[in-house]
VEXRO-91368 format. One record per residue: residue in one letter; y, x, z of N, C-alpha, C, O, CB in turn. Coordinates in steps of 0.2 Angstrom, whole numbers, padded with zeros to 4 digits. Each point is the difference from the previous one (the first is absolute). Glycine has a CB too. Layout:
<atoms>
- A; Y; X; Z; Y; X; Z; Y; X; Z; Y; X; Z; Y; X; Z
...
</atoms>
This chain:
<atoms>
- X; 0983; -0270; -0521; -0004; 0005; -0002; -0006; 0001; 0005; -0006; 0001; -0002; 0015; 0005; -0004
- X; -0009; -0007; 0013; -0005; 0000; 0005; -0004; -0006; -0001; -0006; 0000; 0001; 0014; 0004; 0008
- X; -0006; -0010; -0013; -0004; -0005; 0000; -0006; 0001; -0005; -0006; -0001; 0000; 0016; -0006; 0003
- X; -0005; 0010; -0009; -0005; 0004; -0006; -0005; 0006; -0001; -0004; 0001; -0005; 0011; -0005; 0002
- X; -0004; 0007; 0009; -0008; 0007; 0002; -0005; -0005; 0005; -0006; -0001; -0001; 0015; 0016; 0004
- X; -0005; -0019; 0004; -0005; -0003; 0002; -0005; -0004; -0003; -0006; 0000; 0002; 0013; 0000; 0004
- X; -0006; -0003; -0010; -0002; -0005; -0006; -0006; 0004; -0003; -0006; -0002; 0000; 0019; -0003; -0002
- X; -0012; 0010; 0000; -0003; 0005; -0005; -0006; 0004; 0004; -0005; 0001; -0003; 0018; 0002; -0004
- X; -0012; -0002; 0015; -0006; 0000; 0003; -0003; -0002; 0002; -0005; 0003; 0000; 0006; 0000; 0001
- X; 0001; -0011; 0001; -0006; -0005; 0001; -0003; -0002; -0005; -0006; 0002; 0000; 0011; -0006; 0008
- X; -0001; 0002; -0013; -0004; 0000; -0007; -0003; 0002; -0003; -0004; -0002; -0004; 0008; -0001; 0004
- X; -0004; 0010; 0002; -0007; 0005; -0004; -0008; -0001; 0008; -0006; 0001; -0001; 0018; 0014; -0007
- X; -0009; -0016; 0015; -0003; 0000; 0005; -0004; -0003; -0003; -0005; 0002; -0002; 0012; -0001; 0011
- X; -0005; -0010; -0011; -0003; -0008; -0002; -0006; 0002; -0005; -0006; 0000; 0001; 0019; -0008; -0002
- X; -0008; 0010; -0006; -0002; 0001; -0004; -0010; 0005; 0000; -0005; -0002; -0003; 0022; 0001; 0000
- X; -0016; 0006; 0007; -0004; 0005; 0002; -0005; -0004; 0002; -0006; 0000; -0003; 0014; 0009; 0005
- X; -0007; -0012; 0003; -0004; -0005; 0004; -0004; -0005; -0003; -0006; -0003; 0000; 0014; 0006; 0009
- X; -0003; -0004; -0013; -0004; -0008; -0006; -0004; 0004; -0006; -0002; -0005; -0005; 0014; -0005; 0005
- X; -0014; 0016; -0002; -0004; 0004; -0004; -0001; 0004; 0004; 0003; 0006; 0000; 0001; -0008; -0011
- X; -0008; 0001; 0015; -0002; 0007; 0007; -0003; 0004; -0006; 0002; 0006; -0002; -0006; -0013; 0016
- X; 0000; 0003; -0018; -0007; 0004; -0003; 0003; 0002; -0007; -0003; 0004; -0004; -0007; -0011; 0009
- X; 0015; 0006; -0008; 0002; 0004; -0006; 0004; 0007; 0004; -0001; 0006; -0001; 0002; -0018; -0011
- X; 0004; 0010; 0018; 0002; 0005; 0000; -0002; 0007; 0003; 0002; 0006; -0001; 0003; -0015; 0000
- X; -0012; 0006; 0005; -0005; 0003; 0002; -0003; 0005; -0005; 0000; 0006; 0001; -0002; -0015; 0007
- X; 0000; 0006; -0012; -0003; 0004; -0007; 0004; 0004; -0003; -0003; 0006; -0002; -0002; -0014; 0000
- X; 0011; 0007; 0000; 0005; 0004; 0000; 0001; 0007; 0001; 0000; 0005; -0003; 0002; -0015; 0004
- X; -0002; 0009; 0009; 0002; 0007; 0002; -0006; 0004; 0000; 0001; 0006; 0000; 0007; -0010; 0007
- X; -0015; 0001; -0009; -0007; 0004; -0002; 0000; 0003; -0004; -0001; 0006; 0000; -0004; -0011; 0002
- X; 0006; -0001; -0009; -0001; 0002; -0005; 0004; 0005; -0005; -0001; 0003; -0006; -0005; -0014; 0008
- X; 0013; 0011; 0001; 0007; 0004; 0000; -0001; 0007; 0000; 0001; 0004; -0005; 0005; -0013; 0013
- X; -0009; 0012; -0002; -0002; 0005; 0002; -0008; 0005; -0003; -0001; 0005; 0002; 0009; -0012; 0006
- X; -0012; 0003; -0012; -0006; 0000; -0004; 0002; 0003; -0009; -0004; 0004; -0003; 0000; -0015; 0012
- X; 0008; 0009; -0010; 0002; 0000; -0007; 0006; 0002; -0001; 0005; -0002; 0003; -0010; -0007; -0005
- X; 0007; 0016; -0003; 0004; 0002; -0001; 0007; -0003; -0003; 0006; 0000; 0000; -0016; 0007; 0000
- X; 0005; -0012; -0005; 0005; -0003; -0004; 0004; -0008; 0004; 0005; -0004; -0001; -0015; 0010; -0011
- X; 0006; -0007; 0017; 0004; -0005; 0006; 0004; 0004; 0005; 0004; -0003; 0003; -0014; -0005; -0002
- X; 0009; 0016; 0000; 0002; 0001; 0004; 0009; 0002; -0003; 0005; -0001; 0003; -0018; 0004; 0004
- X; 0011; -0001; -0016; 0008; 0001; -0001; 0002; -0007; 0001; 0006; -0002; 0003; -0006; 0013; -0013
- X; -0003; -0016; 0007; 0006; -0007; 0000; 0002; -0001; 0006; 0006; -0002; 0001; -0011; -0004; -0008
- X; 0000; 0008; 0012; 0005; -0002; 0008; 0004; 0004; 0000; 0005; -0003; 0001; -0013; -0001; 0007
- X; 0008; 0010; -0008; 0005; 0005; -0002; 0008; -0002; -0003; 0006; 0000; 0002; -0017; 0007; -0005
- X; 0007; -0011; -0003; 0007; 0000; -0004; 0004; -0006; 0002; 0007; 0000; 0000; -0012; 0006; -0011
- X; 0000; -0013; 0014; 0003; -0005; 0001; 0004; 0001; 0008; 0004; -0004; 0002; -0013; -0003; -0010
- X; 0006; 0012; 0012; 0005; 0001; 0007; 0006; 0005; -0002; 0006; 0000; 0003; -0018; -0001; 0006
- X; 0011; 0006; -0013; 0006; 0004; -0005; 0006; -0007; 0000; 0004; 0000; 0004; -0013; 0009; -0015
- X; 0007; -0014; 0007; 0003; -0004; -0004; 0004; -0002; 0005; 0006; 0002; 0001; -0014; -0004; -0010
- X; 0005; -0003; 0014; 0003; -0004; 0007; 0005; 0004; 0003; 0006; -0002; 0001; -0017; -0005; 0002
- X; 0008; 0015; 0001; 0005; 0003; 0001; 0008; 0001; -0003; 0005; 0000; 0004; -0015; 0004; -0001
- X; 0009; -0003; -0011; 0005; -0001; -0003; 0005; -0005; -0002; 0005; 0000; -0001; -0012; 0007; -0001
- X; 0002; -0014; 0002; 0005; -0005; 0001; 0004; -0002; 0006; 0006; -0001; 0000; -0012; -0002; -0007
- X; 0000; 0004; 0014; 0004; 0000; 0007; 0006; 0004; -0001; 0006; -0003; 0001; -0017; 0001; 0005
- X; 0010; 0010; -0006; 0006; 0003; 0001; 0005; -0001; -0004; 0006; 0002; 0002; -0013; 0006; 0002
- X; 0007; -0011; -0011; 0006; -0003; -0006; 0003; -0005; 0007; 0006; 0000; 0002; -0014; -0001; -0018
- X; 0005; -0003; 0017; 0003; -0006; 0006; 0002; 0002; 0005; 0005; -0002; 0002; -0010; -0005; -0004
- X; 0002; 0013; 0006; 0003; 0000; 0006; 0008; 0006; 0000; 0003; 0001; 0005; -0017; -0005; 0002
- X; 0015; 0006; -0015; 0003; 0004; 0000; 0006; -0003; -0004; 0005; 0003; -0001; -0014; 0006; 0002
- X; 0009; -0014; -0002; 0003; -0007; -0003; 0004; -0003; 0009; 0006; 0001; 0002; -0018; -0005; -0016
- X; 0008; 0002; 0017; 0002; 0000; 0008; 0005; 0005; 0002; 0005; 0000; 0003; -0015; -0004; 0000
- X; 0007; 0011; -0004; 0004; 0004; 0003; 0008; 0000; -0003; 0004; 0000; 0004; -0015; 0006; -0002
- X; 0013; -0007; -0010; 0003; 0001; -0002; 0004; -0007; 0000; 0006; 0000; -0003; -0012; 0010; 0000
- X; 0003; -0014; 0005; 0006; -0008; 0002; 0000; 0002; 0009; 0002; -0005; 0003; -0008; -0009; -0015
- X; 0005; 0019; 0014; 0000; 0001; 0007; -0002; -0005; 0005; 0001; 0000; 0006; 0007; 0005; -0009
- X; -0013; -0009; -0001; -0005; -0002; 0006; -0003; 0002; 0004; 0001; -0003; 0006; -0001; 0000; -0010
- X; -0005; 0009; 0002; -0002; 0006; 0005; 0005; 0007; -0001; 0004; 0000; -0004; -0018; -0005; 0004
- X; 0012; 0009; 0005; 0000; 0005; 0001; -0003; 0007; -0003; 0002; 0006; -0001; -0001; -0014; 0009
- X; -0009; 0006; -0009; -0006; 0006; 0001; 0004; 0004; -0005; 0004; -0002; -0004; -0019; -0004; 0006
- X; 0012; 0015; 0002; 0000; 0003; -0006; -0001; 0002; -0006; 0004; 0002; -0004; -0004; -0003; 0010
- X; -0008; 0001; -0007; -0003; 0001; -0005; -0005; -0010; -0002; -0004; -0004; 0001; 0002; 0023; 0005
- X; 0006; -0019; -0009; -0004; -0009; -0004; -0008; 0004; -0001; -0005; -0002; 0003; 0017; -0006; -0012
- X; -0012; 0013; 0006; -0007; 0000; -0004; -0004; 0003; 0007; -0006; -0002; -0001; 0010; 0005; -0014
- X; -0003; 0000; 0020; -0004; 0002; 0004; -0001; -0007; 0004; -0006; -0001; 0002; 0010; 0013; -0001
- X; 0000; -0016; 0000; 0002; -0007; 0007; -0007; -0004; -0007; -0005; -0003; 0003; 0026; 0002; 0004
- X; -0022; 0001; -0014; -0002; -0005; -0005; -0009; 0003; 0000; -0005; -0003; -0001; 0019; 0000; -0009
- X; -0015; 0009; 0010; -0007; 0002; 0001; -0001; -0002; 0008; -0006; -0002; -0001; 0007; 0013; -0010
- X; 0000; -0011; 0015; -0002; -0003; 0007; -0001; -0006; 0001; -0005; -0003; 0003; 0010; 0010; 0000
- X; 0001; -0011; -0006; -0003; -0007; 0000; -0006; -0003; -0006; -0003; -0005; 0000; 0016; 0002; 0006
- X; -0013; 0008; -0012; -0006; -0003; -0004; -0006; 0001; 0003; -0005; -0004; 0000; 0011; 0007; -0009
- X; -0005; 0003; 0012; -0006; 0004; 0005; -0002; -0005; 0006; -0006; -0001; 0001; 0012; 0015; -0003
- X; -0001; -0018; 0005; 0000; -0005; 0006; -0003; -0007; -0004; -0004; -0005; 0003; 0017; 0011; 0004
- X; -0011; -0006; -0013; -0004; -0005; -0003; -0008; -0002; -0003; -0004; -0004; -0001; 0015; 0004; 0001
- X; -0009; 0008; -0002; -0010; 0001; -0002; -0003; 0000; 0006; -0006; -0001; 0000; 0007; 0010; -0010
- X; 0000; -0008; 0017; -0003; 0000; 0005; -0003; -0004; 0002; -0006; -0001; 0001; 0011; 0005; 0001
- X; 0002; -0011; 0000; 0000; -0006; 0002; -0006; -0004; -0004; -0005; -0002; 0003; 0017; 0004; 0000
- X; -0011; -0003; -0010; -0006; -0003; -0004; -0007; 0007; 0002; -0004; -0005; 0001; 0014; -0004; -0013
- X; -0012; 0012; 0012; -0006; 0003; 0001; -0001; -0004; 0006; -0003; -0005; 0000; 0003; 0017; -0005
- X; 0003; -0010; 0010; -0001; -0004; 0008; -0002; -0006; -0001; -0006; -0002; 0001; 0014; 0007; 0005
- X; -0002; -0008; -0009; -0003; -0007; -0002; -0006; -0003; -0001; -0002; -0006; 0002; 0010; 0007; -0005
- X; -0012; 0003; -0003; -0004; -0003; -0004; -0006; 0003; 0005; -0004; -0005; 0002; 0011; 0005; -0014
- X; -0008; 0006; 0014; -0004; 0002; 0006; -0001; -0005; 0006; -0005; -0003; 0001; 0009; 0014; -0004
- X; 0001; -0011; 0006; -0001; -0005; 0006; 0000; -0007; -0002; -0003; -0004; 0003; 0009; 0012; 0005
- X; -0003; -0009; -0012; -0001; -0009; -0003; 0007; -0004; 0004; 0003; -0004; -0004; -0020; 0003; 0003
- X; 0019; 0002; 0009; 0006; -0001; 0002; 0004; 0002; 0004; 0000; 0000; 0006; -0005; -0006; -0008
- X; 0010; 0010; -0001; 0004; 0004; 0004; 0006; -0003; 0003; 0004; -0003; -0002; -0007; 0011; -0005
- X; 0003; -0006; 0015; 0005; -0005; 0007; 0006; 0000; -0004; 0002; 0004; -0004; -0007; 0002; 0018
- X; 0008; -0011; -0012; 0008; 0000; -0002; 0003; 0003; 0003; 0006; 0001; -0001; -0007; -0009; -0002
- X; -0002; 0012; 0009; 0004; 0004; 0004; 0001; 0007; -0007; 0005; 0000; -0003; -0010; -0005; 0017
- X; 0000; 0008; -0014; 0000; 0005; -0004; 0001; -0001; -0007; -0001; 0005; -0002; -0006; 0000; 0009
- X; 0008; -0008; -0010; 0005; -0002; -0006; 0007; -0001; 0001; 0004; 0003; -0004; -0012; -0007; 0001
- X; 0010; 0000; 0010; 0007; 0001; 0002; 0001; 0007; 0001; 0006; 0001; 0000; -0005; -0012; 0005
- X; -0003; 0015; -0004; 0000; 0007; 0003; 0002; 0005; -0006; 0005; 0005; -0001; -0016; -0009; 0011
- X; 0005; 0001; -0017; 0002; 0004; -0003; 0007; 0000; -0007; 0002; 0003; -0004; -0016; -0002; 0009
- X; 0015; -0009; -0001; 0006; -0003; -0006; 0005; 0005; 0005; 0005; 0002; -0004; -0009; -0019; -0003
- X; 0005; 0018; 0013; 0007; 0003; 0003; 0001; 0007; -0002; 0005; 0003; -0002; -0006; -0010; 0013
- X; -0007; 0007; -0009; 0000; 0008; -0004; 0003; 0000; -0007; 0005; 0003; -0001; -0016; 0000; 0006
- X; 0007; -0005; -0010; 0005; -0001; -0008; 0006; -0001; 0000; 0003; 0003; -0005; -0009; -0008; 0002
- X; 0010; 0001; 0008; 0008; -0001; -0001; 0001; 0006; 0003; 0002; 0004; -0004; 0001; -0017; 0006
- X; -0005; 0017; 0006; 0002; 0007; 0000; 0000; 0005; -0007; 0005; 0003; -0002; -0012; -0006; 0014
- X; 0002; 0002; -0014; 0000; 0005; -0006; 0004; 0000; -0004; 0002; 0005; -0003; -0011; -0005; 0004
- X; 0011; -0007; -0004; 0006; -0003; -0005; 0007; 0001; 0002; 0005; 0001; -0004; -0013; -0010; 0001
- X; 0009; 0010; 0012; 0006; 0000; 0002; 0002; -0008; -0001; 0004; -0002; -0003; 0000; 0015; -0001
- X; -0008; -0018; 0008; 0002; -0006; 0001; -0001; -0003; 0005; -0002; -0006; 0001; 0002; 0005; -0009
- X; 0001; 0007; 0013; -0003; -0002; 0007; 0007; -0004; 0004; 0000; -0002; 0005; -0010; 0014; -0004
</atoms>
């Protein structure tokens, strides 16, 4: 499961970086428009809800620990809407600070 959150951050990191400019537009044009702002709404709704379906699926095969899945699933969605803004902003984010933030994620998941 470490391999598949890690996975899930570099790949939005990549991803962000290889469409700097749609994702750029995005976080603008996101914030401009009511009717963009509910979809980002509903589509970060959505992801939180699948994350916390999984990491509460973990909890319950006793993989992790965490408490609360749905608090531990709004942080790392939150940790991933970041990552890709950063990304797309700076164009190349250190592998240090991606490693940084995949340990953090496994922290948050209880896969440290």
């Amino acid at each position: 499961e470490r391999v598949r959150i890690a996975g899930w951050l570099r790949d939005t990191a990549e991803g962000a970086r290889r469409e700097r400019g749609v994702v750029r537009a995005w976080h603008v044009y996101s914030n401009a428009d009511e009717a963009v702002v509910k979809a980002r709404r509903e589509a970060v709704d959505a992801a939180v809800d699948r994350v916390a379906g999984y990491l509460e699926a973990l909890r319950e095969q006793h993989v992790t620990a965490i408490s609360s899945s749905r608090f531990a699933a709004y942080a790392l969605v939150a940790l991933v809407v970041a990552l890709g803004r950063d990304a797309a902003l700076e164009g190349n984010v250190a592998a240090a600070k991606i490693e940084g933030l995949v340990s953090l994620a496994w922290d948050l998941c209880g896969l440290s």
